[in-house]
FIKOLZA-1660 file (N, C-alpha, C; in steps of 0.1 Angstrom, whole numbers, plus 5000, padded with zeros to 4 digits):
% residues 134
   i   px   py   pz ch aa at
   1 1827 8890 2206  A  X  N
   1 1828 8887 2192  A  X CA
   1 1842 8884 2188  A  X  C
   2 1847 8893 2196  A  X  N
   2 1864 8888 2190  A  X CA
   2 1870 8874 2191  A  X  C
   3 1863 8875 2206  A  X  N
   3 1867 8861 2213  A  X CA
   3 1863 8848 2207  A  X  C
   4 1855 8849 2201  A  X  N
   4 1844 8839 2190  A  X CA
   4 1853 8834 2178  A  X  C
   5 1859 8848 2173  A  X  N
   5 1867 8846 2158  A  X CA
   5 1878 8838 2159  A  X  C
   6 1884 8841 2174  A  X  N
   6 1900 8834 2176  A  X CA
   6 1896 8821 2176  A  X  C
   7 1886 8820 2183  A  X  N
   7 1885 8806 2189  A  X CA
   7 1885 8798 2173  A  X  C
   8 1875 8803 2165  A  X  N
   8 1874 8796 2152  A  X CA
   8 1883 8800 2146  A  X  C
   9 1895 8806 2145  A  X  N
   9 1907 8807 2140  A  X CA
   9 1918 8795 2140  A  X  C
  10 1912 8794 2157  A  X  N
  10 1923 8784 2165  A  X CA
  10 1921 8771 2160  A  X  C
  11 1909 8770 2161  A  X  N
  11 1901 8754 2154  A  X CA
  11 1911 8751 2137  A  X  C
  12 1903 8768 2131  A  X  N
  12 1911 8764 2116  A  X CA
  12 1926 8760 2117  A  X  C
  13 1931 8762 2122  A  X  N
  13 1945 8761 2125  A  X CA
  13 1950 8748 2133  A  X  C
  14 1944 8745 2141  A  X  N
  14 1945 8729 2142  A  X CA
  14 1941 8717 2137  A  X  C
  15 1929 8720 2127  A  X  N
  15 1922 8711 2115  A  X CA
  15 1936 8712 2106  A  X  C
  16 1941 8725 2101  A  X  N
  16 1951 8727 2091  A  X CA
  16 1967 8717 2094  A  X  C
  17 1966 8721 2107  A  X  N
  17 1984 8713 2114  A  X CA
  17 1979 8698 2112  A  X  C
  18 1967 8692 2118  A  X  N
  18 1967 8678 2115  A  X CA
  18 1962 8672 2105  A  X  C
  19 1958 8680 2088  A  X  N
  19 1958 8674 2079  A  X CA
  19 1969 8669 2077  A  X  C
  20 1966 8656 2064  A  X  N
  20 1976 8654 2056  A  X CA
  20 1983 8654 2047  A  X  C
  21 1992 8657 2046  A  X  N
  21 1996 8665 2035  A  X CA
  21 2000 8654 2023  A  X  C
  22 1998 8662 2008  A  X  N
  22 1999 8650 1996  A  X CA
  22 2012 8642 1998  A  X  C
  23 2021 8651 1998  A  X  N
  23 2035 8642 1998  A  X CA
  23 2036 8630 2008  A  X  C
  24 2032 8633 2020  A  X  N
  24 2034 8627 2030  A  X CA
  24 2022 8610 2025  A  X  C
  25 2014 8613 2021  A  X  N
  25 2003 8603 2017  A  X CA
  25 2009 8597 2009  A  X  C
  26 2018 8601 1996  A  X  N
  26 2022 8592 1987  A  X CA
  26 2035 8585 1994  A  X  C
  27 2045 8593 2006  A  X  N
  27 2055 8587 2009  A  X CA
  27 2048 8573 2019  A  X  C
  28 2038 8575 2021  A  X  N
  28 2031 8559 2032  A  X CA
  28 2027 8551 2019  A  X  C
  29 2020 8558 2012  A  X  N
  29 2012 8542 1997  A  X CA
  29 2027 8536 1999  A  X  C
  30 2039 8547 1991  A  X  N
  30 2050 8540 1987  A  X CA
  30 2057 8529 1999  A  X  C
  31 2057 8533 2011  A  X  N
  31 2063 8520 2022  A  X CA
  31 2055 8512 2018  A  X  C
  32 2042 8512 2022  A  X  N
  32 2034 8503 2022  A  X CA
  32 2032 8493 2011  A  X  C
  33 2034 8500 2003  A  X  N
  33 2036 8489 1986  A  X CA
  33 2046 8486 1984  A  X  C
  34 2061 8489 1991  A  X  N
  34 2070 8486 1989  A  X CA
  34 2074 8469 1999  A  X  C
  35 2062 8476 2011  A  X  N
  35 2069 8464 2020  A  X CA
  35 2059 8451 2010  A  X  C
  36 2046 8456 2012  A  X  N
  36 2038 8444 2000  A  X CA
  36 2044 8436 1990  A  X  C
  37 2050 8447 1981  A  X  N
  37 2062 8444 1969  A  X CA
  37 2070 8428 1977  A  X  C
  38 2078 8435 1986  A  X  N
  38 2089 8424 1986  A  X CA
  38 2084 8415 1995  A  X  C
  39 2072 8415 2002  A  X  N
  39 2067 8400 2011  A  X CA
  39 2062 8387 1996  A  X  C
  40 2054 8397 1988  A  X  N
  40 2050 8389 1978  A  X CA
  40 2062 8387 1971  A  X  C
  41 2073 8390 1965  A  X  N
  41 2085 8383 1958  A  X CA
  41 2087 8375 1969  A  X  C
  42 2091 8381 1983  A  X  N
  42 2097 8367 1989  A  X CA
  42 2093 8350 1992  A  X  C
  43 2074 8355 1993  A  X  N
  43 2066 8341 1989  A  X CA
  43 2070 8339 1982  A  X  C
  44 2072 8342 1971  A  X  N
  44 2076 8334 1956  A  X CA
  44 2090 8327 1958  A  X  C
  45 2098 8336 1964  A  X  N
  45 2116 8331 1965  A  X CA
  45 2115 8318 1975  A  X  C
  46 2104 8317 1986  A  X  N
  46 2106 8307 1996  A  X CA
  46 2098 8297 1990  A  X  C
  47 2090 8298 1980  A  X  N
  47 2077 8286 1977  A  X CA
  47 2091 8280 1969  A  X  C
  48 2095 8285 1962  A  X  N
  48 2104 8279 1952  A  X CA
  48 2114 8271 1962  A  X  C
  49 2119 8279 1965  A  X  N
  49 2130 8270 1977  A  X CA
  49 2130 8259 1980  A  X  C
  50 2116 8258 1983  A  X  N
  50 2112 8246 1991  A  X CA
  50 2107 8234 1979  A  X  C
  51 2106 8237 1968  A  X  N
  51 2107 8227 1957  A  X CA
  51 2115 8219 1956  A  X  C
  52 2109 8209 1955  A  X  N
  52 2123 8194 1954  A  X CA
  52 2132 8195 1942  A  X  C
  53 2132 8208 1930  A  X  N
  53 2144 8211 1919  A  X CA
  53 2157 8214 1924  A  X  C
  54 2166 8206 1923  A  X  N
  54 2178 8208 1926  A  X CA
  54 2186 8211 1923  A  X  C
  55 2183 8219 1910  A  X  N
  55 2188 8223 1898  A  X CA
  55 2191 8239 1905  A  X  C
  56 2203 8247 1902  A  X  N
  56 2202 8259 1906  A  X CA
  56 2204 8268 1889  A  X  C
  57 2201 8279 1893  A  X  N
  57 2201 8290 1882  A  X CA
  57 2209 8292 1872  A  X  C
  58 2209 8288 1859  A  X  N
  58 2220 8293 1847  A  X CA
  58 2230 8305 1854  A  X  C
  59 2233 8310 1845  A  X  N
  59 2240 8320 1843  A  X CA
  59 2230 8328 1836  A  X  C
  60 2221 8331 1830  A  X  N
  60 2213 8337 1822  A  X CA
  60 2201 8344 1833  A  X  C
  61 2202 8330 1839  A  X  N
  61 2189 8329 1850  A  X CA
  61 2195 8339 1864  A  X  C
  62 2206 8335 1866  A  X  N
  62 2212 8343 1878  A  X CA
  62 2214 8358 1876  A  X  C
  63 2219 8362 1862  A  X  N
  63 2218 8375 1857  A  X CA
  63 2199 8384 1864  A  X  C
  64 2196 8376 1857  A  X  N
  64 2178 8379 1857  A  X CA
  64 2176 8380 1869  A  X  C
  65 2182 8371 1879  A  X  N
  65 2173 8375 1892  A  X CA
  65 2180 8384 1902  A  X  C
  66 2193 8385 1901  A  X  N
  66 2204 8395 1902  A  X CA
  66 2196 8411 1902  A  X  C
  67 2187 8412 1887  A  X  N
  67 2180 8427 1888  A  X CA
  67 2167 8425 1890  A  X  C
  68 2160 8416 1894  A  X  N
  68 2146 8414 1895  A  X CA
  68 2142 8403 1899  A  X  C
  69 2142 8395 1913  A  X  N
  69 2138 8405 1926  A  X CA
  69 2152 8411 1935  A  X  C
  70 2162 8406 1930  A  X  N
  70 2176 8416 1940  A  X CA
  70 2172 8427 1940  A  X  C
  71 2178 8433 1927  A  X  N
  71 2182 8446 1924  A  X CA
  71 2170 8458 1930  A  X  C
  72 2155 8452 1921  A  X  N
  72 2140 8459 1928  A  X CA
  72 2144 8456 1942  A  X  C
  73 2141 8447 1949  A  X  N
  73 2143 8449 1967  A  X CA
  73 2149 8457 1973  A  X  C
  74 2164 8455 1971  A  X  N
  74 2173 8465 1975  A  X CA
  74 2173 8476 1975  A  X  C
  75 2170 8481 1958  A  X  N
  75 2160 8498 1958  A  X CA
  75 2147 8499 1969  A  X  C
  76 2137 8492 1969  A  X  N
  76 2129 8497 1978  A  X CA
  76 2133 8497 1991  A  X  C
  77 2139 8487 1994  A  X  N
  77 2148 8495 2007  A  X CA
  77 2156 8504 2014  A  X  C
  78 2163 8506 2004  A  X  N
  78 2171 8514 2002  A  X CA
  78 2164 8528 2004  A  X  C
  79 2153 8530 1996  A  X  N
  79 2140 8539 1995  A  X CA
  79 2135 8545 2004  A  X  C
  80 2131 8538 2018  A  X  N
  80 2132 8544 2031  A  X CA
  80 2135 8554 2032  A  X  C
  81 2151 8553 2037  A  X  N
  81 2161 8561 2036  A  X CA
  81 2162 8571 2025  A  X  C
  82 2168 8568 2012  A  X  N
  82 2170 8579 2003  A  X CA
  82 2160 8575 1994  A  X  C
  83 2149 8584 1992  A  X  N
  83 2140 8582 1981  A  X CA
  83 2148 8581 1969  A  X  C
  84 2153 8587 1965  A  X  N
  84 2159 8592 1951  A  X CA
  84 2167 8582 1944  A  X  C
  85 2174 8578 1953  A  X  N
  85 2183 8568 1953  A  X CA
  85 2179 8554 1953  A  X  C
  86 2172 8550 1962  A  X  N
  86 2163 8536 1964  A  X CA
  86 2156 8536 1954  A  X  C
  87 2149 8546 1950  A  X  N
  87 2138 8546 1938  A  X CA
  87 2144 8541 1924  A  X  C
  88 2158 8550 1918  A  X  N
  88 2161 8552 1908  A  X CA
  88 2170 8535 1906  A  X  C
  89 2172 8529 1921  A  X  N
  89 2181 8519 1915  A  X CA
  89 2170 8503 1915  A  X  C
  90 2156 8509 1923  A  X  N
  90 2145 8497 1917  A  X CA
  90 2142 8501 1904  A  X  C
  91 2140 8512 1897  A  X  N
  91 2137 8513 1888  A  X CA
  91 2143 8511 1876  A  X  C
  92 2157 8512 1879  A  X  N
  92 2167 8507 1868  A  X CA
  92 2173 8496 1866  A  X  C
  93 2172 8486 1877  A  X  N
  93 2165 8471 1879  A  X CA
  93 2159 8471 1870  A  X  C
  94 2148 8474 1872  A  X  N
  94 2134 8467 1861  A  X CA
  94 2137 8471 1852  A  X  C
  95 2140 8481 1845  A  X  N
  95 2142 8484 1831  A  X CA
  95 2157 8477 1825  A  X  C
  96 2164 8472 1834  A  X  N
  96 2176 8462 1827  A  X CA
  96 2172 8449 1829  A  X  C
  97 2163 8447 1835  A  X  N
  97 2156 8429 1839  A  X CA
  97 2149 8427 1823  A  X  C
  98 2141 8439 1821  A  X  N
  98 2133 8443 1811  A  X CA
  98 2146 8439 1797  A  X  C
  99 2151 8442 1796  A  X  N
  99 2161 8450 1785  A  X CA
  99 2169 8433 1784  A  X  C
 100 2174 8428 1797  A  X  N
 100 2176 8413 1794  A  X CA
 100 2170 8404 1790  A  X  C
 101 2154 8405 1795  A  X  N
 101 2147 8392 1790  A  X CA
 101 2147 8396 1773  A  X  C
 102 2148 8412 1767  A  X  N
 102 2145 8411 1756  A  X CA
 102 2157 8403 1747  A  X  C
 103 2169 8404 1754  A  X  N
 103 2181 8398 1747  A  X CA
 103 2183 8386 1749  A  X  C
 104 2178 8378 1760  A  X  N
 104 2178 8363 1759  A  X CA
 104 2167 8357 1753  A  X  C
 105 2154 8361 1757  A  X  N
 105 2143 8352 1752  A  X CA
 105 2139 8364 1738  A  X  C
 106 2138 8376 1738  A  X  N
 106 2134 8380 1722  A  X CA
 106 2121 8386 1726  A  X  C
 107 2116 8384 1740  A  X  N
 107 2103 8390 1743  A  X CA
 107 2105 8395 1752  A  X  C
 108 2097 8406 1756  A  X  N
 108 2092 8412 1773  A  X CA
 108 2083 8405 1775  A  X  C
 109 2084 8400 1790  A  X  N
 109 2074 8396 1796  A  X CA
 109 2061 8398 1794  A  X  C
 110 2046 8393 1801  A  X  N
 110 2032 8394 1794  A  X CA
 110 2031 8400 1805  A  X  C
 111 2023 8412 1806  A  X  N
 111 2010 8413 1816  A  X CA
 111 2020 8421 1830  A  X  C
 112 2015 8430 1837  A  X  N
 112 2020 8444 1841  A  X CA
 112 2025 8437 1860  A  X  C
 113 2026 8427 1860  A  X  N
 113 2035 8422 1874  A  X CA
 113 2043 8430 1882  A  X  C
 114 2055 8427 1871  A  X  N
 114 2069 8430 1874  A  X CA
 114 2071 8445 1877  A  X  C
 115 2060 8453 1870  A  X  N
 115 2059 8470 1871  A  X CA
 115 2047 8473 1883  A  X  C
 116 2045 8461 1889  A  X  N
 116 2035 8464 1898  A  X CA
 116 2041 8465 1911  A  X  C
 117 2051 8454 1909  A  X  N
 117 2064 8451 1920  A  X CA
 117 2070 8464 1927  A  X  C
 118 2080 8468 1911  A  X  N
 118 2085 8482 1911  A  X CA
 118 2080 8496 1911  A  X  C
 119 2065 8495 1910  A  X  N
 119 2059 8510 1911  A  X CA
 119 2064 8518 1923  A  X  C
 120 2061 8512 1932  A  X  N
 120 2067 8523 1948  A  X CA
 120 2086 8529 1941  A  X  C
 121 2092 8524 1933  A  X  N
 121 2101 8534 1934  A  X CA
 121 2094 8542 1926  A  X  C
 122 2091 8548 1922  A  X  N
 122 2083 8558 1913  A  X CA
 122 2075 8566 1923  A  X  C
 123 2067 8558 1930  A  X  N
 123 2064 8571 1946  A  X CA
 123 2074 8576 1950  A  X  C
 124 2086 8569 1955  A  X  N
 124 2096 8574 1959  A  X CA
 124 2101 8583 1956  A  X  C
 125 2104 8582 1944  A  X  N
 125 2108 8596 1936  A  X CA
 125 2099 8611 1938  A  X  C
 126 2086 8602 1933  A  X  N
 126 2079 8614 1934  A  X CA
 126 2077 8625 1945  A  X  C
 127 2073 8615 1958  A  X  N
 127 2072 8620 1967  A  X CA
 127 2086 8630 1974  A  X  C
 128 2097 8625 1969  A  X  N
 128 2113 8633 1971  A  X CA
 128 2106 8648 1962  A  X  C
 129 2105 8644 1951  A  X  N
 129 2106 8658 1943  A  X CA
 129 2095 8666 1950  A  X  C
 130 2083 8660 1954  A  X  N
 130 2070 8665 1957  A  X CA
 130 2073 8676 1973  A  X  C
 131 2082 8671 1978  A  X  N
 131 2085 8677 1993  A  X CA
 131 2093 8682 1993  A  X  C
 132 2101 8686 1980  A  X  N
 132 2114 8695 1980  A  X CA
 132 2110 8707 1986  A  X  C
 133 2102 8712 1983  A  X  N
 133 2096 8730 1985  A  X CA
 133 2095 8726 2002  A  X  C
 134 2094 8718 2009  A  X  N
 134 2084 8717 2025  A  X CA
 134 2099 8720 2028  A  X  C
% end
């Protein structure tokens, strides 16, 4: 009988070691959306490229893309590495990309893109604060 209990002790305990744990699950969505994030901006950075416009970026324009897709990229990469840090500098990206278009054009952008882009730093973070206690 004893011998019975350990055995099913032992089991619970190796079901337990190879669950996975929440933090760890949001820190993979967050790579994983992050690498998604910047393959889909960089479609966009290379389709454009390859446009016959010869015209390059204002000054207004270069500001803009400076925090959104630079500034977002960089943070998610950065992110890997230091959550906290990679997170807090895609996310402050977007909210000064944000904060620009409102002072050049007078509007924010339509429709939840650009925050779809930037969400993984917000995993990022989370997941940092989420794993502090492990």
């Amino acid at each position: 009988m004893a011998k019975g209990r350990r055995s099913r002790r032992l089991r619970m305990g190796v079901i337990a070691m190879t669950s996975v744990s929440s933090p760890s699950i949001i820190r993979w969505v967050a790579r994983i959306w992050s690498l998604a994030s910047i393959a889909f901006v960089l479609a966009f950075l290379i389709g454009e490229g390859l446009s016959d416009g010869s015209r390059g970026p204002n000054v207004a324009e270069a500001v803009g893309l400076a925090l959104f897709p630079l500034g977002v990229g960089v943070g998610l990469v950065i992110a890997w590495r230091w959550e906290i840090l990679g997170g807090a500098l895609a996310i402050g990206c977007l909210i000064a990309f944000y904060l620009w278009l409102l002072i050049i054009d007078g509007k924010l952008p339509r429709g939840p893109y650009f925050l779809l882009v930037a969400a993984p730093g917000i995993l990022f973070i989370i997941h940092r604060f989420l794993s502090r206690g492990h």
